[in-house]
C-alpha positions as CSV (number, residue, x, y, z in Angstrom):
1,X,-18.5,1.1,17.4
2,X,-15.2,2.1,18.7
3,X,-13.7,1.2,15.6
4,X,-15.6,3.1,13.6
5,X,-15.2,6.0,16.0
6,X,-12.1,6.3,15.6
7,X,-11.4,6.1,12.2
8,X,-14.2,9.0,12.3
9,X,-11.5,10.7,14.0
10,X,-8.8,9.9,11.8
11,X,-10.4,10.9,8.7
12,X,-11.9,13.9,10.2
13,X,-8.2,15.0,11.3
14,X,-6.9,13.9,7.8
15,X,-9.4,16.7,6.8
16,X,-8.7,19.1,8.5
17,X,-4.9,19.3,8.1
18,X,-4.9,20.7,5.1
19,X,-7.5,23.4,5.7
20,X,-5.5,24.7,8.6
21,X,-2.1,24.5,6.9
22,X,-4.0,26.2,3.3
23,X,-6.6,28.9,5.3
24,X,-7.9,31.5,3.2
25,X,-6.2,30.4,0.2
26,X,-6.9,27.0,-0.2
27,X,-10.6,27.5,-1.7
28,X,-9.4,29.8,-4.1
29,X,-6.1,27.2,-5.4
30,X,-8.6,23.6,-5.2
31,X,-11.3,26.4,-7.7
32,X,-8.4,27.1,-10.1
33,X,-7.6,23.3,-10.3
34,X,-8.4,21.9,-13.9
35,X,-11.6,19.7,-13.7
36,X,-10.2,17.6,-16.8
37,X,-6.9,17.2,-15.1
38,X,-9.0,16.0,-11.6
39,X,-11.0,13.3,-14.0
40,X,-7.6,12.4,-15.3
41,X,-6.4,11.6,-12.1
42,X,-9.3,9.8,-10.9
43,X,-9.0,7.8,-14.6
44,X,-5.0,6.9,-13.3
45,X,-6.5,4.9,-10.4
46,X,-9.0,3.0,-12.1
47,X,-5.8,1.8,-14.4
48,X,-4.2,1.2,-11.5
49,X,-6.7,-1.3,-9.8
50,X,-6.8,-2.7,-13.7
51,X,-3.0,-2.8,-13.2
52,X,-3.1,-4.6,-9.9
53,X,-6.1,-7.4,-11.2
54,X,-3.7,-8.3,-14.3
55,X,-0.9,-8.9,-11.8
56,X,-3.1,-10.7,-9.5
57,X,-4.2,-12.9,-12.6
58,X,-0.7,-13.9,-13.6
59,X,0.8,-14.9,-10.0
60,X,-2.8,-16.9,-9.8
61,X,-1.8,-18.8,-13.3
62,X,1.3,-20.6,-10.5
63,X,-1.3,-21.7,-8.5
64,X,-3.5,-23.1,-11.4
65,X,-6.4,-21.0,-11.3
66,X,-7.9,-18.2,-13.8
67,X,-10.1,-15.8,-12.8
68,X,-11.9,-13.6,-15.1
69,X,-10.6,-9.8,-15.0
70,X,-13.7,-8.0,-14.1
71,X,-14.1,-10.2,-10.8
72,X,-10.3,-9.9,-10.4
73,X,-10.8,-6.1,-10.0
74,X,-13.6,-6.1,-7.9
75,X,-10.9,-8.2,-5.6
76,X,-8.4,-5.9,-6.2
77,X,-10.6,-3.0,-5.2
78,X,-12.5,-4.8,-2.0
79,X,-8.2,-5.8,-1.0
80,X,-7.2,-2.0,-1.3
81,X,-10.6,-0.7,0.8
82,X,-9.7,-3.1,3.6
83,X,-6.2,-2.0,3.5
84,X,-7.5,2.0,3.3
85,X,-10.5,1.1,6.4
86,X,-7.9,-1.0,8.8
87,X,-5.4,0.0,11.2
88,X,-2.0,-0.7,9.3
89,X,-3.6,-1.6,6.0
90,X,-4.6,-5.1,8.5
91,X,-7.3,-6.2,6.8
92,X,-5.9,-6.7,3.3
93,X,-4.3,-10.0,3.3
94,X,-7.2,-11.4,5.1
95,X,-10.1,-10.0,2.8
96,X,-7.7,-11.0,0.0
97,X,-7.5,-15.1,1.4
98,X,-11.7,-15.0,2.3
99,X,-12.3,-13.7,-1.6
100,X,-9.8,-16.4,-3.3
101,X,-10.9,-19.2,-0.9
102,X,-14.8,-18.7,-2.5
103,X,-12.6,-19.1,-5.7
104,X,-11.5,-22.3,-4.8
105,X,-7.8,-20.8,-4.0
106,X,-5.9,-22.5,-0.4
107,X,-5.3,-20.3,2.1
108,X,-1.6,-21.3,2.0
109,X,-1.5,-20.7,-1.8
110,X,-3.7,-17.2,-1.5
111,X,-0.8,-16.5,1.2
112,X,1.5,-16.9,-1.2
113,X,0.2,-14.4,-3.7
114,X,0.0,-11.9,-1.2
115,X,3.4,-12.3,0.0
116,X,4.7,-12.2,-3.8
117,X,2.4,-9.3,-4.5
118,X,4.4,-7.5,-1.4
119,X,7.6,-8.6,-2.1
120,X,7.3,-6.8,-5.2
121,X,6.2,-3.8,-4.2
122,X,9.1,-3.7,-1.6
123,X,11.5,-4.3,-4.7
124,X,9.9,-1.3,-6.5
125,X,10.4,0.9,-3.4
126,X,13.7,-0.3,-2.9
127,X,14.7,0.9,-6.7
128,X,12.7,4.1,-6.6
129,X,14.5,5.0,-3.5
130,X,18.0,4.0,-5.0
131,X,16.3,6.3,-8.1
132,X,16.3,9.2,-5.8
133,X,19.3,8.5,-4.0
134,X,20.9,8.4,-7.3
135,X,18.8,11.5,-8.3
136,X,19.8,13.6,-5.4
137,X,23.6,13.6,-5.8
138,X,23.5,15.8,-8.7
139,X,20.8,18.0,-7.3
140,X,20.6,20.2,-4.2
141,X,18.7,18.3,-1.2
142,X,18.5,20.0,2.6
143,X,20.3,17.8,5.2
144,X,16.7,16.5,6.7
145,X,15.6,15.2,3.6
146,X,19.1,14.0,3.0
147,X,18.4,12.2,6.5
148,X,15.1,10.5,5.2
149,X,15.8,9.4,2.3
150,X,19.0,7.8,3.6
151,X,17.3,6.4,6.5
152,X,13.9,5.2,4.1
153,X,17.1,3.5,1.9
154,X,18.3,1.6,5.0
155,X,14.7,0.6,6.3
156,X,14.1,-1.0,3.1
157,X,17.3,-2.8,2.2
158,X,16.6,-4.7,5.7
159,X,13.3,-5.4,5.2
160,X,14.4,-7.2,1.7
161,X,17.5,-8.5,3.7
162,X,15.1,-9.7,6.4
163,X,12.5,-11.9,3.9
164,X,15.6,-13.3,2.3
165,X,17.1,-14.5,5.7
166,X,13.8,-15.7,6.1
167,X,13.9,-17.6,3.0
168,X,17.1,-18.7,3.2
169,X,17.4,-20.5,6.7
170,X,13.1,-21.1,7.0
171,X,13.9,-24.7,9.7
172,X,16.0,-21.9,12.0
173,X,13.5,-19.9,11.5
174,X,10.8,-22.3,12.4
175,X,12.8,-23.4,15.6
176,X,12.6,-19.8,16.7
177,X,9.1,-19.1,16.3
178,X,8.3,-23.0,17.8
179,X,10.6,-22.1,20.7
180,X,8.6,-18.4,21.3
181,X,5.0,-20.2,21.1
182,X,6.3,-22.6,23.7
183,X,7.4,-19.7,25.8
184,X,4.3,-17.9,25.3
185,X,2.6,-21.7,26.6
186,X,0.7,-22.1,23.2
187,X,-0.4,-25.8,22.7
188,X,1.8,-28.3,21.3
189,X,-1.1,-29.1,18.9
190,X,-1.0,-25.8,17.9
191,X,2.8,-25.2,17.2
192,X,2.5,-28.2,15.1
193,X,-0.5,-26.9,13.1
194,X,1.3,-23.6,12.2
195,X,4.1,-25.3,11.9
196,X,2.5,-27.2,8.9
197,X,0.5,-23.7,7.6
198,X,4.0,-22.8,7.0
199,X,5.4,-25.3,4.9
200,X,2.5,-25.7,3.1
201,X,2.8,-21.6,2.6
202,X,6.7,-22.1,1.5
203,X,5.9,-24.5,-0.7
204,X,3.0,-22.6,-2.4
205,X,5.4,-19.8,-2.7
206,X,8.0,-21.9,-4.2
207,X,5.7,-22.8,-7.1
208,X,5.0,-18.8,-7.6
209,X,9.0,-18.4,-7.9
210,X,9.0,-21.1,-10.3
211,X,6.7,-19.2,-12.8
212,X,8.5,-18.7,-16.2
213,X,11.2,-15.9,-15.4
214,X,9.1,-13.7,-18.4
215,X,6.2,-14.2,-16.4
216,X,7.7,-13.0,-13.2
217,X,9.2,-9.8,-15.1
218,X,5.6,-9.2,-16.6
219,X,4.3,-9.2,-13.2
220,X,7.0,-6.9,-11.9
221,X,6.4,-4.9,-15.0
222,X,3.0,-4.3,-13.8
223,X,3.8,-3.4,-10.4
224,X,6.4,-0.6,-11.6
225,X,3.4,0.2,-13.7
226,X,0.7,0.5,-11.2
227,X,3.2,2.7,-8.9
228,X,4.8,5.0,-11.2
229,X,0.9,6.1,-12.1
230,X,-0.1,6.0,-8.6
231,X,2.9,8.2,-7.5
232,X,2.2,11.1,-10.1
233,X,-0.9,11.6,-8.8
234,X,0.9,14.1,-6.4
235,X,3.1,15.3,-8.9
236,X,0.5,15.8,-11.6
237,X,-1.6,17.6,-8.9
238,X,1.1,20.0,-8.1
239,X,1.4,20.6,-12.2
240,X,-1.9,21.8,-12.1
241,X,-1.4,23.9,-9.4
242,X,1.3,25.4,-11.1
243,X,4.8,24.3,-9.4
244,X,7.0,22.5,-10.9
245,X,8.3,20.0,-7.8
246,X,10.4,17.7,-9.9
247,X,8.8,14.3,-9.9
248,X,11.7,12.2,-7.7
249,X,10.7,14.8,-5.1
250,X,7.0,14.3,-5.1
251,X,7.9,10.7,-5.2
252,X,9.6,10.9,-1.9
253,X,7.3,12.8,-0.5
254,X,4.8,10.0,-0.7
255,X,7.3,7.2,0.1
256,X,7.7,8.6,3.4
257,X,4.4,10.1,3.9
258,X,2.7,6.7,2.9
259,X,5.5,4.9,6.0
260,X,4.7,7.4,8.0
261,X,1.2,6.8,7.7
262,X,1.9,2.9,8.1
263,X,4.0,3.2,11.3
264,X,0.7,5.6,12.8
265,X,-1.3,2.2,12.5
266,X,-4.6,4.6,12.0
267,X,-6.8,3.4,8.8
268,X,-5.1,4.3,6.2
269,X,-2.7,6.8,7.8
270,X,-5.0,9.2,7.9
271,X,-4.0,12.3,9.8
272,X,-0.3,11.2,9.6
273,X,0.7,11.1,6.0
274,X,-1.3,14.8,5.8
275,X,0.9,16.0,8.5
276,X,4.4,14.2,7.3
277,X,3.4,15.5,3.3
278,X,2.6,19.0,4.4
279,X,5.8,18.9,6.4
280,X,8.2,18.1,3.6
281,X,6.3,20.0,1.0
282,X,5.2,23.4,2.5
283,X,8.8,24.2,2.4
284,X,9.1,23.5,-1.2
285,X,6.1,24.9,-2.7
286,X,4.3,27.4,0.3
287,X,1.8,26.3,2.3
288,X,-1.2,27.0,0.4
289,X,-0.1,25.3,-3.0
290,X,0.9,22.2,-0.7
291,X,-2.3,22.2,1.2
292,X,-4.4,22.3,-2.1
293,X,-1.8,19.0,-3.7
294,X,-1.8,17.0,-0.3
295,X,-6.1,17.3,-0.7
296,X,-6.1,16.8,-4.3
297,X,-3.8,13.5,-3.5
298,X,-5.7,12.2,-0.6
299,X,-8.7,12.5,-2.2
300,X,-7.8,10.2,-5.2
301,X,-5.7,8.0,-3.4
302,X,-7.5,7.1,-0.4
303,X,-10.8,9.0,-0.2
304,X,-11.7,7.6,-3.4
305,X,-10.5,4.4,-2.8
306,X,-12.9,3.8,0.4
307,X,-16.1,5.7,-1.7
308,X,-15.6,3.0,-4.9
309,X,-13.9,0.4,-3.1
310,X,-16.9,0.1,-0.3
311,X,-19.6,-1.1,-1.9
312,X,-18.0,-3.5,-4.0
313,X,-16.5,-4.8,-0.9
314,X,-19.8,-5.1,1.1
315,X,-20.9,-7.7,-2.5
316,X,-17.9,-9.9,-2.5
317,X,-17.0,-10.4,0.8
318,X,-20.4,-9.8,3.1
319,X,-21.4,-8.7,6.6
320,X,-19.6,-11.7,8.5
321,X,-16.4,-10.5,7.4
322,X,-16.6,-7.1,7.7
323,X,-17.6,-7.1,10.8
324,X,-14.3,-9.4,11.7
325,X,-12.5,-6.4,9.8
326,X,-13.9,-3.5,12.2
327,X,-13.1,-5.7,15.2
328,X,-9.2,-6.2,14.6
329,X,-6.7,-4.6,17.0
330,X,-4.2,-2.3,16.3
């Protein structure tokens, strides 16, 4: 009950951001929006959860298992409402390794889809930011976005820097984390039993590297794919506000309203990627126009992703698991 209390409060506070920022104008900008535009947008994210399965699919093909694409999606979609519903997006990888372990799929090897999936998202971040970067030398940028962006550029390049130290010295790195579960006094029988999950995770991973280097650029393909279409949502929901905030901008916007929202650990960073997005936007486009976007965008991107993704979640993954969802700590 706690759980769901407070991510009562966190949506309720993601709510009301934008009301208070927009006031009196806010009604009258979301009754001018264009309702084909609004189905257009909702359209964009069931491509993208069409996207995401067809990725899913191919980085399954490694581990020698096909899944049809209609249950793929309702995966994909159950995945992204555990990611939307936990604190830090928690939940995912777990409801992802429960739903491919009924399909027969290892934990180790599920693991290693997940990670792949990641890692290239982090790659697509990593060039859309260096996108920007490059964007924003021939374009005027104030000195705190200038800030962000640089410091979103250096975040990232460690975080890829980080998995490939990982990768590249994996014993050292199993020493170290041995060595901390002894000082924490875990079990010997333990240590070795994670010890063991991990190898049998590397070597699962290994065999998703070894995919066909035209599969592995289809699958990146599709990532750039699914998040070029998922980051005009904002964009396009300016358009039809009328202001023209050139896309790289709206794109940074939600790279670091989206982190923002991560680093908050509420569900789905609600409350903190309103208040980040309406900080960096309200200068650019007035307060009502970016209260009336930042609703628009929330509402397609996460609202609608709990609404749709919800049910379909309840029939693939059940009761036991959701209630092993609510109960995780932040």
């Amino acid at each position: 009950m706690k759980r769901l209390a407070w991510l009562a409060v966190a949506l309720l506070a993601a709510i009301v951001l934008p009301w208070a920022l927009g006031g009196g104008e806010l009604l009258a900008r979301l009754r001018g929006f264009p309702l084909p535009l609004l189905l257009g947008l909702f359209a964009m994210i069931g491509l993208c959860w069409t996207l995401n399965a067809l990725r899913l699919r191919l980085l399954l093909q490694a581990q020698g298992k096909t899944l049809g694409l209609a249950r793929t999606i309702g995966m994909v979609m159950a995945t992204e409402f555990a990611i939307c519903a936990t604190p830090g997006g928690s939940g995912g990888p777990l409801t992802l390794v429960a739903l491919l372990d009924r399909q027969g799929v290892p934990p180790a090897r599920s693991g290693a889809v997940f990670a792949m999936d990641q890692l290239s998202d982090l790659l697509f971040f990593c060039l859309a930011v260096a996108g920007v970067l490059l964007y924003a030398l021939f374009h005027n940028l104030n000195s705190r976005l200038e800030w962000l962006l640089a410091g979103s550029a250096v975040l990232m390049s460690l975080a890829l820097l980080a998995c490939w130290g990982v990768a590249r010295h994996q014993r050292r790195f199993v020493a170290l984390t041995g060595y901390l579960f002894m000082r924490a006094r875990m079990s010997r029988p333990r240590r070795w039993r994670w010890a063991r999950r991990w190898l049998h995770f590397v070597h699962a991973f290994k065999d998703t590297l070894g995919m066909p280097k035209s599969l592995l650029a289809l699958a990146f393909f599709l990532t750039c794919s699914h998040w070029g279409l998922r980051f005009s949502v904002l964009w396009l929901a300016l358009r039809g506000l009328g202001s023209d905030l050139a896309w790289a901008w709206s794109l940074l916007v939600q790279i670091l309203s989206l982190s923002a929202g991560q680093f908050s650990l509420l569900p789905g960073g609600a409350g903190a990627a309103e208040l980040t997005s309406a900080a960096l936007l309200a200068p650019m486009v007035g307060k009502p126009t970016a209260a009336a976007a930042i609703l628009i965008w929330r509402v397609v991107t996460y609202y609608f992703y709990l609404l749709a993704g919800a049910p379909v979640f309840v029939l693939m993954v059940g009761k036991p698991l959701l209630r092993r969802l609510m109960a995780l700590r932040s």
